[in-house]
MIPARO-28065 format. One record per residue (C-alpha): residue in three letters; y, z, x. Coordinates in steps of 0.5 Angstrom, whole numbers, padded with zeros to 4 digits, always signed. Layout:
! residues N
ALAYZX ...
//
This chain:
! residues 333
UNK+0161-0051+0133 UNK+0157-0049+0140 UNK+0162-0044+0142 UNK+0159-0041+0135 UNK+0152-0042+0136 UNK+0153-0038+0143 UNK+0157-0033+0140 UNK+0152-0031+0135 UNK+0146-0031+0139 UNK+0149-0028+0145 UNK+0151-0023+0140 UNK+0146-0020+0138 UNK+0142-0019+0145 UNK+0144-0013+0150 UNK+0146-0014+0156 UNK+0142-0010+0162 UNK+0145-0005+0165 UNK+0146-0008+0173 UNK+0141-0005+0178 UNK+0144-0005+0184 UNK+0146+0001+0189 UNK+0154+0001+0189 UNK+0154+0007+0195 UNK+0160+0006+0200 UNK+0164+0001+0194 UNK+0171+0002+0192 UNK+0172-0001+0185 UNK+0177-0001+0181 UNK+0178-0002+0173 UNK+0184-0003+0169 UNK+0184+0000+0162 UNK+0180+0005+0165 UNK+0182+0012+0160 UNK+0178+0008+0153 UNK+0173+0003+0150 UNK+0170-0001+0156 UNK+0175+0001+0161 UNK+0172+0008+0160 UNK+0164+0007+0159 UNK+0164+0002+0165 UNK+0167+0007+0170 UNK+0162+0011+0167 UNK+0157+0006+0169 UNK+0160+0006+0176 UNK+0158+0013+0177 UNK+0150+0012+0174 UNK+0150+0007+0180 UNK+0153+0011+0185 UNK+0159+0008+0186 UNK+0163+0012+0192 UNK+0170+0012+0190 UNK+0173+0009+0183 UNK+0180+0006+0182 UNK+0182+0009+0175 UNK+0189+0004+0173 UNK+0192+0006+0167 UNK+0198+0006+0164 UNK+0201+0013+0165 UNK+0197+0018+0171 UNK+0196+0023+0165 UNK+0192+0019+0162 UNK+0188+0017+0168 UNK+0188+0025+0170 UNK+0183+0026+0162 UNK+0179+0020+0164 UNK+0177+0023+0171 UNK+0176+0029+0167 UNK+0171+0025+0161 UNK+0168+0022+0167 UNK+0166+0027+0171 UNK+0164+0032+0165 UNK+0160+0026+0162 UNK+0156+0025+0168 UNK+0156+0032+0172 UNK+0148+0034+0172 UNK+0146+0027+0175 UNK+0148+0030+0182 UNK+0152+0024+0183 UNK+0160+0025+0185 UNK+0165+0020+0186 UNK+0172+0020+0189 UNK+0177+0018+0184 UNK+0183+0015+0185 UNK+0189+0015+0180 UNK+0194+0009+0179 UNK+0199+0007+0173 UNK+0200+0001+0171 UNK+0204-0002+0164 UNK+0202-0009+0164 UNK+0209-0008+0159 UNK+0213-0008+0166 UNK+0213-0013+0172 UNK+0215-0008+0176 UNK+0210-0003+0174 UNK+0205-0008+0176 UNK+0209-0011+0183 UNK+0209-0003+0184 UNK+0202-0002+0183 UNK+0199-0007+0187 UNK+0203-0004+0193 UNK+0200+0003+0191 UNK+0193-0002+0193 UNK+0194-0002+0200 UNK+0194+0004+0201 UNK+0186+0005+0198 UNK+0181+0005+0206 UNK+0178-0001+0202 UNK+0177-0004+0195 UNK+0171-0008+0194 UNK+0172-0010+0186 UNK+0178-0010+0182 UNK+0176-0010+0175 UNK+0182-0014+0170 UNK+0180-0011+0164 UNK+0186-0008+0160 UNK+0189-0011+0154 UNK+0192-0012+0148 UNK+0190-0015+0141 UNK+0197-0015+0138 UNK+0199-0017+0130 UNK+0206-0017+0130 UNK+0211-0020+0134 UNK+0216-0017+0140 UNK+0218-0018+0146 UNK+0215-0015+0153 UNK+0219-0017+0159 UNK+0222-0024+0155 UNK+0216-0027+0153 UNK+0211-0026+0146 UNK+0208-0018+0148 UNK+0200-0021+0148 UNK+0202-0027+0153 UNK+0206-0021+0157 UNK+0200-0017+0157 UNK+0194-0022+0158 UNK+0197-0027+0162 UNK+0202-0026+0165 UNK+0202-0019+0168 UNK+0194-0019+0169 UNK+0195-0026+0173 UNK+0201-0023+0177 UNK+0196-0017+0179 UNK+0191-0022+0181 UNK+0195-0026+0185 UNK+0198-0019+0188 UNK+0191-0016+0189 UNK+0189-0023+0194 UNK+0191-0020+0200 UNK+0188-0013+0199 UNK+0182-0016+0198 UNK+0182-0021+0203 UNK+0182-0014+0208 UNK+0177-0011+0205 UNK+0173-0018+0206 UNK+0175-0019+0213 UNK+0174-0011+0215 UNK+0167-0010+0212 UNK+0165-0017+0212 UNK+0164-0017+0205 UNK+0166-0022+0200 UNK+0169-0019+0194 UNK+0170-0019+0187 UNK+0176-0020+0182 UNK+0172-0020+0175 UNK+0178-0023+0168 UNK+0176-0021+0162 UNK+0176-0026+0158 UNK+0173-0027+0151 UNK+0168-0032+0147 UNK+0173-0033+0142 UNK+0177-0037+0147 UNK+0173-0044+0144 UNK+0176-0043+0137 UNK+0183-0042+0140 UNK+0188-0048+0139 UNK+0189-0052+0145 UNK+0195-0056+0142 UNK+0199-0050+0143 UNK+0199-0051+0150 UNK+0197-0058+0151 UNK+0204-0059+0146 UNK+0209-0054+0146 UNK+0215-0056+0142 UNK+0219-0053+0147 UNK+0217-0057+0153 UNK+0215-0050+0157 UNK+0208-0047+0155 UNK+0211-0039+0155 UNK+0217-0041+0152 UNK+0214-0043+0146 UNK+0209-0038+0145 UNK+0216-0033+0146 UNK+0219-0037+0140 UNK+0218-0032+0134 UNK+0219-0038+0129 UNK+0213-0041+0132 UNK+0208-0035+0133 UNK+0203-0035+0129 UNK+0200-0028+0130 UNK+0194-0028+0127 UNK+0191-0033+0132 UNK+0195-0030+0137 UNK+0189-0026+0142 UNK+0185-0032+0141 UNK+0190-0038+0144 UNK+0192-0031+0149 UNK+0185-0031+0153 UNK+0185-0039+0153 UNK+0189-0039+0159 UNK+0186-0034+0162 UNK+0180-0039+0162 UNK+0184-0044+0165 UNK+0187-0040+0171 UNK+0181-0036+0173 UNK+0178-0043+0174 UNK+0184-0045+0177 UNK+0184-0039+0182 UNK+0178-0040+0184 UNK+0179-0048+0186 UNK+0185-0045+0190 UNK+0181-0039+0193 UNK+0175-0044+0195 UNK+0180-0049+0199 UNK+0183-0043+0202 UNK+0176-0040+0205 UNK+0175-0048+0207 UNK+0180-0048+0211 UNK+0181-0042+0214 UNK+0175-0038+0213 UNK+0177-0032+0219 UNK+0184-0031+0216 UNK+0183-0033+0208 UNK+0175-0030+0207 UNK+0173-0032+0200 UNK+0175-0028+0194 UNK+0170-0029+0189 UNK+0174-0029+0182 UNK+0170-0029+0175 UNK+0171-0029+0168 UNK+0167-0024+0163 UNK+0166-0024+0156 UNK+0165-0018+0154 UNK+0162-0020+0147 UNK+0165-0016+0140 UNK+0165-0009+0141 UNK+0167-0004+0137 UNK+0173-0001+0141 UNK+0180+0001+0139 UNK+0183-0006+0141 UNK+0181-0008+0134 UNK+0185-0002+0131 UNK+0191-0006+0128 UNK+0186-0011+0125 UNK+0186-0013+0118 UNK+0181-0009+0114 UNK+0176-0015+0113 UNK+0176-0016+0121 UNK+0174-0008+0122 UNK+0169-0009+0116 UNK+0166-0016+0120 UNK+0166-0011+0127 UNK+0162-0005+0125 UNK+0156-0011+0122 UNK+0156-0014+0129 UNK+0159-0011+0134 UNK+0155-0008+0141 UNK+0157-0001+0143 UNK+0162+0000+0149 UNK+0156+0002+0153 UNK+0153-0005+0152 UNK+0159-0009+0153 UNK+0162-0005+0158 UNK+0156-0008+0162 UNK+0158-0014+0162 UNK+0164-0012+0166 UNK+0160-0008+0171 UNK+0156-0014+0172 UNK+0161-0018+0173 UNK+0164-0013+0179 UNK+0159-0013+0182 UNK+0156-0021+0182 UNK+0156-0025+0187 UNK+0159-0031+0190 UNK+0155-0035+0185 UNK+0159-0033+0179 UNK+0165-0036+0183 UNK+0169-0039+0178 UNK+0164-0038+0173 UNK+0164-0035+0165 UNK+0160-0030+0163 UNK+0157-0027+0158 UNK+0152-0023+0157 UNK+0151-0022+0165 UNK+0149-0029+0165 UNK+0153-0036+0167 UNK+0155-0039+0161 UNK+0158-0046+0159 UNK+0166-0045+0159 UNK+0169-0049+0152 UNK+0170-0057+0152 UNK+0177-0056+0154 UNK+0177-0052+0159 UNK+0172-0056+0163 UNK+0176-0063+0161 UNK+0182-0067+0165 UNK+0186-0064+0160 UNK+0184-0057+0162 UNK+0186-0058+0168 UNK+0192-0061+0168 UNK+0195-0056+0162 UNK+0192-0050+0168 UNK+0196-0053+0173 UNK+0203-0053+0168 UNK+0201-0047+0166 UNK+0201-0043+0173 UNK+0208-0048+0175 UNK+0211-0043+0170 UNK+0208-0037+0172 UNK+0210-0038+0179 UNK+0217-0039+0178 UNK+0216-0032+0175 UNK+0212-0029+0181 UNK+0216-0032+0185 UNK+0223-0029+0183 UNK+0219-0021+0183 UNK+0215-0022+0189 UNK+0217-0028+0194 UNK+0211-0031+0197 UNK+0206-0028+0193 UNK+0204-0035+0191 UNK+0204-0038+0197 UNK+0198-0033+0199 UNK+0193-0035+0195 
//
């Protein structure tokens, strides 16, 4: 009930636009040629970032959102750099291959994991349910990747740099059971059971773990700095709900749901800002989730023991996987 009572007033507040001058910054976006990924990348170039990370799923898609861009904020005198990176979180190679292309960037300040899916008939991305793949697996794989790139920059410009996870409010109203008590014994095996699958609901349980594992990360990422604060400089990891936004994730809905969107749903400008909060906050949203650029309470379950010990299960599956596309990825966090 509470989780509905935030949502609700937080739905209907606008989210302010950050006021900070992002000169020098290098900050990318996944899911950046449409809805949020695109209106932040915008925002970006309002607040004078140097250089933006467009990461989409083919480069020629990547190539019209430079254009869109560019063209939408011509007479304002400020022009960024772009640099062009493809990604589908459909493959684990395309996502093994893009965060490689990371390395190559002089410095990267945040890393914005916004892209998404919102799926209601099931298939398979790489052996596991396509929603799981895409919000979970694939984006935790690019977290865990981007780690050392980011502790570069961090050491290099002395700076503490940002991984912002969009996450989502509805992850309060996701069945904790699923993951508690999977049938199969594995988390990921069970949510890949077509038998099992019930895709109604499926976004929902999707962003869960991301709540789960953002706040994990940020357990590892803080002993990591304590203990070795030269070689692992801190890596601030965030959680962003957006809100409900009318954007083209909802397409596929069912005609009630649309109907519900166009009612209540914030612009993709507004909810973009969240995002761009969240890229450019500082160590004190560490670990945290946020919504409406504002640090807001994380679920009961995912703030109970039973969280954690399901957030810990969890990333045991996800690092056998990690583990077989890139040995000893894990063990740099």
């Amino acid at each position: 009930m509470v989780g509905v009572i935030q949502f609700f007033r937080g739905q209907f507040q606008t989210p302010p636009l950050p006021k900070v001058d992002l000169a020098g910054r290098t900050i990318a976006i996944t899911g950046a040629n449409s809805g949020l990924g695109l209106e932040a990348a915008k925002q970006l170039v309002q607040l004078n970032c140097s250089t933006i990370v467009l990461v989409c799923r083919t480069l020629a898609k990547g190539e019209e959102a430079r254009k869109i861009i560019e063209a939408t904020s011509s007479g304002n005198g400020r022009k960024p750099q772009f640099a062009l990176l493809e990604l589908d979180l459909g493959s684990f190679a395309s996502v093994v291959a893009c965060a490689e292309k990371f390395r190559d960037l002089p410095r990267l300040d945040a890393a914005i994991l916004n892209a998404g899916v919102e799926l209601h008939k099931f298939s398979l991305s790489e052996g596991y349910e396509s929603t799981i793949t895409v919000n979970v697996i694939s984006t935790f794989l690019l977290a865990t990747l981007l780690i050392p790139t980011l502790r570069q920059s961090a050491a290099k410009h002395n700076i503490a740099p940002v991984l912002s996870v969009t996450g989502s409010a509805v992850h309060f109203w996701a069945n904790a059971r699923d993951l508690t008590t999977p049938p199969d014994g594995q988390i990921l095996k069970t949510l890949s059971d077509s038998q099992k699958a019930n895709m109604r609901e499926r976004y929902f349980l999707s962003k869960l773990p991301v709540m789960l594992l953002v706040k994990r990360f940020a357990k590892v990422l803080t002993a990591s700095a304590e203990a070795d604060p030269i070689g692992k400089p801190l890596v601030v990891i965030n959680n962003v709900a957006p809100g409900l936004c009318n954007t083209n994730l909802f397409r596929d809905a069912p005609a009630a749901t649309r109907l519900v969107l166009s009612r209540v749903a914030r612009s993709s400008e507004h909810g973009a800002r969240t995002l761009v909060h969240g890229g450019t906050a500082g160590k004190e949203t560490h670990g945290q989730y946020l919504s409406e650029c504002q640090v807001k309470p994380y679920s009961p379950f995912v703030k109970s023991k039973e969280g954690d010990k399901t957030a810990e299960r969890l990333w045991d599956e996800l690092s056998v996987i990690y583990e077989g596309l890139k040995p000893g990825c894990t063990k740099e966090l």
